[in-house]
MINUKOL-352637 format. One record per atom (N, C-alpha, C, O): residue in three letters; chain; atom name; z, y, x. Coordinates in nm, 3 decimals, m for minus. Layout:
     r   c    a        c3        c2        c1
   ALA   A   CA         Z         Y         X
...
END
This chain:
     r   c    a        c3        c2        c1
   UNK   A    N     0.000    m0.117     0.084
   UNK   A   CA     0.000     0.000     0.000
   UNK   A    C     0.000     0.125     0.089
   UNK   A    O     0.083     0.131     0.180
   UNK   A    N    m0.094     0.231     0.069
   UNK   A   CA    m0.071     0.380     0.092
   UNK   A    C    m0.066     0.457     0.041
   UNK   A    O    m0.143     0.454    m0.055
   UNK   A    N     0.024     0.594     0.054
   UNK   A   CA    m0.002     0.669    m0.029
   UNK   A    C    m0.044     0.818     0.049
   UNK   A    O    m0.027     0.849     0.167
   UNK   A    N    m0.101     0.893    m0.053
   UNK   A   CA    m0.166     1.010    m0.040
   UNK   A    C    m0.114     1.137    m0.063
   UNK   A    O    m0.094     1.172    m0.179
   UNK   A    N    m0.084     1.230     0.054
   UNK   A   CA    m0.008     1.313     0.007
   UNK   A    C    m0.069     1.452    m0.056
   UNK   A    O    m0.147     1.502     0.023
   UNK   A    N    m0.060     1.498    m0.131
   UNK   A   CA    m0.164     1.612    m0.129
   UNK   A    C    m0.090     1.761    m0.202
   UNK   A    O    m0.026     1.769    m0.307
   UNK   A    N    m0.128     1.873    m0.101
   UNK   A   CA    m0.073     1.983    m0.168
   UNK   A    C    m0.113     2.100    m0.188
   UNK   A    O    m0.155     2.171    m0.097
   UNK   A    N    m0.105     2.146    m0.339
   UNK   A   CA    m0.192     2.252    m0.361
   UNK   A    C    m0.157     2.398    m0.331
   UNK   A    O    m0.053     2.431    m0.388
   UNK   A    N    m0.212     2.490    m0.260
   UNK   A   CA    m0.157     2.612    m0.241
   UNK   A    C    m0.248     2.687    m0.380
   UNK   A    O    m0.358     2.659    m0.427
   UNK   A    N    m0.156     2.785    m0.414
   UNK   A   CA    m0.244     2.860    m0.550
   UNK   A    C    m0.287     2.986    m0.531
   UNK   A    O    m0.201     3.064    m0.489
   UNK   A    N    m0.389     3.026    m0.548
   UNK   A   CA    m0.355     3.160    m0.583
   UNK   A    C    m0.275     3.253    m0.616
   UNK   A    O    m0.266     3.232    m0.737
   UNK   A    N    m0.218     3.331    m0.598
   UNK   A   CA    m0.094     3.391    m0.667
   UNK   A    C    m0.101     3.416    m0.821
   UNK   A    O    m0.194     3.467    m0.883
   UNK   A    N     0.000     3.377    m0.862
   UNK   A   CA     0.014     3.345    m1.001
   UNK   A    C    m0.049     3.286    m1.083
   UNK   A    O    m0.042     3.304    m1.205
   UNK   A    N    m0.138     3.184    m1.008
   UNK   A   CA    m0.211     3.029    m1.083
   UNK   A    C    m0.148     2.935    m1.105
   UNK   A    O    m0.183     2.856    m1.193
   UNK   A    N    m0.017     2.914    m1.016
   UNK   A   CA     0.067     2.789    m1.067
   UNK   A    C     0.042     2.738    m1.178
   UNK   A    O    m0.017     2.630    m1.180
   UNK   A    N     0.081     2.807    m1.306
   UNK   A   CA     0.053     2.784    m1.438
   UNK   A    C    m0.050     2.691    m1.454
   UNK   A    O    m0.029     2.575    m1.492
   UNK   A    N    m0.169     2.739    m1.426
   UNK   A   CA    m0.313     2.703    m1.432
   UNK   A    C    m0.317     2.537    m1.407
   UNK   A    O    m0.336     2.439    m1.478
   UNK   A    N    m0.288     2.561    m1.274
   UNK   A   CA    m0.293     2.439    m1.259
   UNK   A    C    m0.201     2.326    m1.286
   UNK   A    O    m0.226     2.212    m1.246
   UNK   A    N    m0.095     2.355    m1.352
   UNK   A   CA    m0.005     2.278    m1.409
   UNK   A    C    m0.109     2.220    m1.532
   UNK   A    O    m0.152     2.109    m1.563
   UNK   A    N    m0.121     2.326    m1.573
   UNK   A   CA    m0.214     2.299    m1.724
   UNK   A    C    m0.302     2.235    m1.701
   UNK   A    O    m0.323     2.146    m1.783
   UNK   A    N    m0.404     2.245    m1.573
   UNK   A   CA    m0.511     2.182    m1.573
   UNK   A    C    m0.454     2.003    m1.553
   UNK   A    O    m0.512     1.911    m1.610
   UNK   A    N    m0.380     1.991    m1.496
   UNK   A   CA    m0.301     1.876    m1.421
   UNK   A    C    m0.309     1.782    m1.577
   UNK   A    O    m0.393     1.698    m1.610
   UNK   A    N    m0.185     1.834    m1.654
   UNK   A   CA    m0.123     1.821    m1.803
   UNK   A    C    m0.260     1.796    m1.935
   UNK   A    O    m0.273     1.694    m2.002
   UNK   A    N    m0.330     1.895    m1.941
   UNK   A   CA    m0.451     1.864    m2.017
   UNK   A    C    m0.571     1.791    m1.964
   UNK   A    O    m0.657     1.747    m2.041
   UNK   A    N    m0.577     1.780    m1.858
   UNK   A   CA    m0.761     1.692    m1.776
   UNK   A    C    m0.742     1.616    m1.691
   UNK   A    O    m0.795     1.506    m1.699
   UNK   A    N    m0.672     1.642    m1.596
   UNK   A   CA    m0.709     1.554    m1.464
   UNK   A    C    m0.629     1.421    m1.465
   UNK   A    O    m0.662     1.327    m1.393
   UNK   A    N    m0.547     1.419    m1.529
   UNK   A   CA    m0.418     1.294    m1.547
   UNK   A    C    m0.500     1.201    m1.628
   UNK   A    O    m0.527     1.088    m1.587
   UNK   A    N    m0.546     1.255    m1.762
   UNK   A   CA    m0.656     1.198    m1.840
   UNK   A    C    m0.814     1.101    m1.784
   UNK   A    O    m0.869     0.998    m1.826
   UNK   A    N    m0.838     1.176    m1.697
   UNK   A   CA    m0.936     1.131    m1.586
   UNK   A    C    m0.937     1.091    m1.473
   UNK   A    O    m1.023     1.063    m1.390
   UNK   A    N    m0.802     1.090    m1.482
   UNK   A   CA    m0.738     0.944    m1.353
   UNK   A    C    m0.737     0.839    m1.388
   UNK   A    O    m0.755     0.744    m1.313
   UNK   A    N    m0.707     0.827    m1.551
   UNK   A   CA    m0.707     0.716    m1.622
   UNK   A    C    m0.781     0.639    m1.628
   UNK   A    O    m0.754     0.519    m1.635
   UNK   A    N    m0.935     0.706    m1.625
   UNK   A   CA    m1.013     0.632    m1.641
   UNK   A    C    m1.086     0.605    m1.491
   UNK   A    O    m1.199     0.554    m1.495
   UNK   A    N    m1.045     0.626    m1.398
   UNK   A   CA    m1.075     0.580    m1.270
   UNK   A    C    m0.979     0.470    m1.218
   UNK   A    O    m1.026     0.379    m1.150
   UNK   A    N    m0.859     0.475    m1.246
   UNK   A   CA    m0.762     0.435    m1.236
   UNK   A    C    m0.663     0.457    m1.135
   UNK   A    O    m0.605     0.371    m1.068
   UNK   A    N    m0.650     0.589    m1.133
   UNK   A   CA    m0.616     0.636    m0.984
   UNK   A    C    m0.451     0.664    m1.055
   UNK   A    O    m0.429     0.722    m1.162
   UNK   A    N    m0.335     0.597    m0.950
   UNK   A   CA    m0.207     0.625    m1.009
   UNK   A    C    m0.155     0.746    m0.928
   UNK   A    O    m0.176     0.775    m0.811
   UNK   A    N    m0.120     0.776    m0.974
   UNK   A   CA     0.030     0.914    m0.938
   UNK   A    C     0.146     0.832    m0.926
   UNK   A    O     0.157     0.724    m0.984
   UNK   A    N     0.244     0.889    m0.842
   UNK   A   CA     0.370     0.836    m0.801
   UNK   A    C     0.446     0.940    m0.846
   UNK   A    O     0.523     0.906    m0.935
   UNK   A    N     0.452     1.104    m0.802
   UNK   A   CA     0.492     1.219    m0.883
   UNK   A    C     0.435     1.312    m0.828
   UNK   A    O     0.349     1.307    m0.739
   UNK   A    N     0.484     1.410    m0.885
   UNK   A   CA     0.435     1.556    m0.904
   UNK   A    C     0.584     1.640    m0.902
   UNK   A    O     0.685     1.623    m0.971
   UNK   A    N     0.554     1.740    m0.792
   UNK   A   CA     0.700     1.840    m0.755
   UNK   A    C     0.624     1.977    m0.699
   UNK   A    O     0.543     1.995    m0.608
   UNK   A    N     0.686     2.062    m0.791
   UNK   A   CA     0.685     2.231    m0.763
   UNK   A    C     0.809     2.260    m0.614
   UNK   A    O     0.912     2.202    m0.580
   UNK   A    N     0.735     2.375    m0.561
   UNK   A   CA     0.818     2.379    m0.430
   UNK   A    C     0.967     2.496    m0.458
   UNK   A    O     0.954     2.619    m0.455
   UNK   A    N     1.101     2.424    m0.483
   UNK   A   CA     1.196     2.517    m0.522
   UNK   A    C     1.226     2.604    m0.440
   UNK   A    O     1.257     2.716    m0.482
   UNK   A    N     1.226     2.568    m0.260
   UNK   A   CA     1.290     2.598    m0.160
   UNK   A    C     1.184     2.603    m0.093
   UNK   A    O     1.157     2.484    m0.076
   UNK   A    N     1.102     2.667    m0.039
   UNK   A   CA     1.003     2.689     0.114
   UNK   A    C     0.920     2.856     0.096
   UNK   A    O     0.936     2.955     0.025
   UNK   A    N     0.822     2.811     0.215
   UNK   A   CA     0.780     2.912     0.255
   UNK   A    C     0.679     2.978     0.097
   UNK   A    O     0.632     3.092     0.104
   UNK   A    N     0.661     2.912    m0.005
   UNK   A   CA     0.625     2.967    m0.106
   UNK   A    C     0.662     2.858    m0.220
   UNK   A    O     0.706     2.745    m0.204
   UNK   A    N     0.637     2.914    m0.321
   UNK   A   CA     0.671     2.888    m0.454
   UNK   A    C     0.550     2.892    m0.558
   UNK   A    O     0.564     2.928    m0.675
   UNK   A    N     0.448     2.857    m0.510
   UNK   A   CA     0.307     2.846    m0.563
   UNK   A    C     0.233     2.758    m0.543
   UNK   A    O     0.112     2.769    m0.561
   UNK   A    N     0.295     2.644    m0.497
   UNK   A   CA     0.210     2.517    m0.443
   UNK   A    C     0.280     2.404    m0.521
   UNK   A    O     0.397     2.400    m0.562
   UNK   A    N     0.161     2.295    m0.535
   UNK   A   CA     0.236     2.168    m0.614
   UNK   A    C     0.227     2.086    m0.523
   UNK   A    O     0.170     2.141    m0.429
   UNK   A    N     0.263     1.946    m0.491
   UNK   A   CA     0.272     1.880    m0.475
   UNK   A    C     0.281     1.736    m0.539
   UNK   A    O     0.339     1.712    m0.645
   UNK   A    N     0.220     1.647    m0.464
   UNK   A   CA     0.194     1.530    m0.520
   UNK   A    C     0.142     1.426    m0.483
   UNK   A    O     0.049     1.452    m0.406
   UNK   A    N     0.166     1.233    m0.514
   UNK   A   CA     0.144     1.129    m0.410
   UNK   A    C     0.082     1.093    m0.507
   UNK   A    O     0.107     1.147    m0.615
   UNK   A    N    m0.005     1.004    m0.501
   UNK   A   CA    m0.129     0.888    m0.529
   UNK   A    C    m0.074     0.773    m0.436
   UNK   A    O    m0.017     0.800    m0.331
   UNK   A    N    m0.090     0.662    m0.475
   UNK   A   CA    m0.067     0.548    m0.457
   UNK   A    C    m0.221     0.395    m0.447
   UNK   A    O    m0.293     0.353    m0.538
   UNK   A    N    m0.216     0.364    m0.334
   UNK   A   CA    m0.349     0.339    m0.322
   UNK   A    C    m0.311     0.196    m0.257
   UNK   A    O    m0.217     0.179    m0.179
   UNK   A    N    m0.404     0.089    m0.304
   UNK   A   CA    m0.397    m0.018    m0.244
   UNK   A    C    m0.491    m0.063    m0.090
   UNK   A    O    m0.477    m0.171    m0.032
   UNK   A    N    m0.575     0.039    m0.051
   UNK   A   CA    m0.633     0.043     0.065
   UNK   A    C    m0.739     0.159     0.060
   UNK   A    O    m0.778     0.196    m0.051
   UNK   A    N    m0.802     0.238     0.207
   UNK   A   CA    m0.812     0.331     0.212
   UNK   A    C    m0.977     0.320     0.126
   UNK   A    O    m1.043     0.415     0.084
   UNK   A    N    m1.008     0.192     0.119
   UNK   A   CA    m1.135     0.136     0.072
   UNK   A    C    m1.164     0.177    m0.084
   UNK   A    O    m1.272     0.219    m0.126
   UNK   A    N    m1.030     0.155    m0.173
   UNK   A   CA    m0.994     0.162    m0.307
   UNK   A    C    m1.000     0.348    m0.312
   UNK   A    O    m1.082     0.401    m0.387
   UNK   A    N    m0.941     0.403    m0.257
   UNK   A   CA    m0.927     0.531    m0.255
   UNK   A    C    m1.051     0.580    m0.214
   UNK   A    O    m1.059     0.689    m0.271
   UNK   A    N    m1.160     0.560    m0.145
   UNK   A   CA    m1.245     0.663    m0.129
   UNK   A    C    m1.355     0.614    m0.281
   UNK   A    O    m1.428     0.689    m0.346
   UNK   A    N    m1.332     0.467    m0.301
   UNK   A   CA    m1.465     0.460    m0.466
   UNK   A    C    m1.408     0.543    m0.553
   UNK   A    O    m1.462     0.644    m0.598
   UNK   A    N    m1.227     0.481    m0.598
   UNK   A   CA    m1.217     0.580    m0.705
   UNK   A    C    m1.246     0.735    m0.664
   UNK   A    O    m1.342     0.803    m0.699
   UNK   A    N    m1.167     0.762    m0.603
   UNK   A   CA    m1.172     0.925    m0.596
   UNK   A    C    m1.328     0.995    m0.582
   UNK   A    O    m1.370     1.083    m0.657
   UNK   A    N    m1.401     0.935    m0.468
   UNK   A   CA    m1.562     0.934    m0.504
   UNK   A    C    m1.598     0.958    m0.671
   UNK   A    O    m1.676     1.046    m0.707
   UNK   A    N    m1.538     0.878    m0.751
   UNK   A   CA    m1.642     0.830    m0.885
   UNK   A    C    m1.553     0.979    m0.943
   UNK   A    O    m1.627     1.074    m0.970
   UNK   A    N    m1.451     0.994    m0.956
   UNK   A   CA    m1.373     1.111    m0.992
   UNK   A    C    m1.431     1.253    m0.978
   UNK   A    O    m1.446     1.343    m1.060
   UNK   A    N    m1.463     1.241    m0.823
   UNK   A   CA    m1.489     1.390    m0.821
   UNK   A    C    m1.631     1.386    m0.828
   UNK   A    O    m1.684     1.460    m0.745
   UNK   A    N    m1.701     1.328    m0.893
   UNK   A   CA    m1.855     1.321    m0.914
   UNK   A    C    m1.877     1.318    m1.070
   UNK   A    O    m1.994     1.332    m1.105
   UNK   A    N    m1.781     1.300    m1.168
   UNK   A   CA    m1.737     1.276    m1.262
   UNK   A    C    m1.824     1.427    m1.345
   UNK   A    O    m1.758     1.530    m1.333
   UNK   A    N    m1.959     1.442    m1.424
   UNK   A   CA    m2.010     1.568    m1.478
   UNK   A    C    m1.851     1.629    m1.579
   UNK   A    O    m1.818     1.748    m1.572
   UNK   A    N    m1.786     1.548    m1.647
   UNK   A   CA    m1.723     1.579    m1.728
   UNK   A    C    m1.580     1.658    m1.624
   UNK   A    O    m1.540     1.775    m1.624
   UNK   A    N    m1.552     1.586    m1.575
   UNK   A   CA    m1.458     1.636    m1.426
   UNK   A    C    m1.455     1.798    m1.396
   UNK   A    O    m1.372     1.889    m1.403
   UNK   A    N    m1.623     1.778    m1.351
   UNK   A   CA    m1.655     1.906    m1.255
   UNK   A    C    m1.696     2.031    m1.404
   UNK   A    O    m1.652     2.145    m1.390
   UNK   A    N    m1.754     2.008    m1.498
   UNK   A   CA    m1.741     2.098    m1.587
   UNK   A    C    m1.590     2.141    m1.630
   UNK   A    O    m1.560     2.260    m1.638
   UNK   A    N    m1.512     2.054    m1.653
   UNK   A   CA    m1.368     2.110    m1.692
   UNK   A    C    m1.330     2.157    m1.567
   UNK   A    O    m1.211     2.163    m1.600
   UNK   A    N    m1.328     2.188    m1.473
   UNK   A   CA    m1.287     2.222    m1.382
   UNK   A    C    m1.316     2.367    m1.319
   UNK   A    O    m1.252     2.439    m1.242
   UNK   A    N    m1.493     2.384    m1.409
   UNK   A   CA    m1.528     2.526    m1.370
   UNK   A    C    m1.438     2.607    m1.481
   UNK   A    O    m1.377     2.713    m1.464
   UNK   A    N    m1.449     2.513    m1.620
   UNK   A   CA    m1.374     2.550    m1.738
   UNK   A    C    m1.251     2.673    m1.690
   UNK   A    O    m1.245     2.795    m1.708
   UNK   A    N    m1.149     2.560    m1.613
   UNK   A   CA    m1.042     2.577    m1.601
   UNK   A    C    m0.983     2.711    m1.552
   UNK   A    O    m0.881     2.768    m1.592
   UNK   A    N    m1.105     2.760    m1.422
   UNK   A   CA    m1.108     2.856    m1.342
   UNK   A    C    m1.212     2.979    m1.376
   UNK   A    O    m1.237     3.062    m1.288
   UNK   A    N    m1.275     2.988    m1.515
   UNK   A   CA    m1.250     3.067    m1.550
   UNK   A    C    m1.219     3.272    m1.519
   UNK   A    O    m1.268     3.383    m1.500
   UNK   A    N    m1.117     3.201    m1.536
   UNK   A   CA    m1.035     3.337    m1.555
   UNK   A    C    m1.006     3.396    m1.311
   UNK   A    O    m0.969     3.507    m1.273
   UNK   A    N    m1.037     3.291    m1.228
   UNK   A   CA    m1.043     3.302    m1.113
   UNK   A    C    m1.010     3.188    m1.069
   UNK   A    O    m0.958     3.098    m1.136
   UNK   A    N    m1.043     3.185    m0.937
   UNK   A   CA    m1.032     3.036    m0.824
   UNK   A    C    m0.858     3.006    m0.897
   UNK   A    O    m0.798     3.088    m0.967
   UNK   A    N    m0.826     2.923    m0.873
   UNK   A   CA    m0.678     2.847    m0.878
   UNK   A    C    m0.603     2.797    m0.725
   UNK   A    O    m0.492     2.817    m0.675
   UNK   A    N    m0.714     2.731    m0.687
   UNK   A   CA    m0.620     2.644    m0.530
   UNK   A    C    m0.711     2.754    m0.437
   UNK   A    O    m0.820     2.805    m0.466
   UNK   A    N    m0.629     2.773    m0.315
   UNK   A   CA    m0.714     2.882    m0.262
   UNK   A    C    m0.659     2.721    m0.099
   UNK   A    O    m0.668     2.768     0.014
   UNK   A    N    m0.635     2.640    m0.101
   UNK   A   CA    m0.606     2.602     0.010
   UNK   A    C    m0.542     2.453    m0.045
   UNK   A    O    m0.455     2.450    m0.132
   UNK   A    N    m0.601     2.322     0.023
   UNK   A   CA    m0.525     2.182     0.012
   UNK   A    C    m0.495     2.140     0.146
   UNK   A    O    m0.573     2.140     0.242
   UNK   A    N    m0.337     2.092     0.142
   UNK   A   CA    m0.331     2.008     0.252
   UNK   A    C    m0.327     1.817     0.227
   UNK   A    O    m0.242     1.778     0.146
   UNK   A    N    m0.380     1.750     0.268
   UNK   A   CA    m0.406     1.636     0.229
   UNK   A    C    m0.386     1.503     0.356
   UNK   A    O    m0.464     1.484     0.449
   UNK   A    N    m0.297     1.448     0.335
   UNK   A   CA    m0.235     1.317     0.454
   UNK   A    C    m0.256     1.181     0.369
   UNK   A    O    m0.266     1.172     0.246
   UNK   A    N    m0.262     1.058     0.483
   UNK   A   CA    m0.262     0.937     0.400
   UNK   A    C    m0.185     0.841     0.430
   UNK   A    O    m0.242     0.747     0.486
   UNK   A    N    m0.066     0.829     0.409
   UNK   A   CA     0.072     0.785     0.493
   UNK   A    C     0.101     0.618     0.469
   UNK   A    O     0.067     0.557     0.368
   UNK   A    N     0.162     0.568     0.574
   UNK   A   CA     0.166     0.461     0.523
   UNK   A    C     0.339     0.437     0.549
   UNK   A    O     0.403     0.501     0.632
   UNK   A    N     0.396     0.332     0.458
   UNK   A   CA     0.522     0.309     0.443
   UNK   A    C     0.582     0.257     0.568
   UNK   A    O     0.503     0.198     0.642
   UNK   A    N     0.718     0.267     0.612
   UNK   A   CA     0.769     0.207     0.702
   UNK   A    C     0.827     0.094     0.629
   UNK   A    O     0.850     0.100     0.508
   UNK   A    N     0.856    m0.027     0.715
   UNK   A   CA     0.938    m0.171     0.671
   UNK   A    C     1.049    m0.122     0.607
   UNK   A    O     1.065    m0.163     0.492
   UNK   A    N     1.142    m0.034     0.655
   UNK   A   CA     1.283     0.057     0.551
   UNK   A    C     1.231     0.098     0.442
   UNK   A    O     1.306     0.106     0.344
   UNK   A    N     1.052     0.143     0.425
   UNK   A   CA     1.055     0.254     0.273
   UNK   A    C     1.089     0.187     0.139
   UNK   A    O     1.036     0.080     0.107
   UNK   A    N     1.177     0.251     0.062
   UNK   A   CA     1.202     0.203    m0.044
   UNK   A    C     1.075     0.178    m0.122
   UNK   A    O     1.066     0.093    m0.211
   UNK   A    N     0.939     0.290    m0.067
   UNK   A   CA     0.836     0.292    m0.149
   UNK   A    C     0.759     0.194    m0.072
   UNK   A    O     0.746     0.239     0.042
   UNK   A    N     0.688     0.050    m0.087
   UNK   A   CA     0.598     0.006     0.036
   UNK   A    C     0.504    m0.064    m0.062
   UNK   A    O     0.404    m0.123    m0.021
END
């Protein structure tokens, strides 16, 4: 098992946005890729308070590049997505790692 770390920096004062977008579309259209989430955490304490955070859970790095491939190629995907932004860009910056568990992780 690996998981994927990924974190969104926002625009200033998009948080929202992309909560919403998260909550109404993209969770929905994980579904049907079958891509799992482990969680999702807003940053209480750091250098900002406008970034989300969040792990994907992947059974090899092989599984992770079809689904996510078929995802972000997805017409319905990439239209809700211009949808979303709208009103201006949302993520102005991702940081993205692909970690793997130690023999101790509770998560493996």
């Amino acid at each position: 098992m690996i998981y994927e770390l990924r974190i969104y920096h926002c625009a200033p004062g998009r948080l929202p946005a992309l909560n919403a977008r998260f909550e109404q579309t993209t969770l929905k259209m994980w579904e049907k890729y079958g891509i799992r989430q482990v969680g999702f955490w807003t940053t209480l304490v750091g250098p900002t308070n406008q970034s989300l955070t969040y792990l994907l859970q992947w059974e090899s790095l092989a599984e992770r590049e079809a689904k996510w491939n078929a995802f972000q190629s997805d017409a319905e995907w990439i239209a809700r997505r211009a949808q979303s932004e709208a009103d201006g860009i949302i993520v102005e910056r991702i940081e993205n790692q692909m970690l793997a568990p130690t023999a101790y992780s509770a998560l493996r």
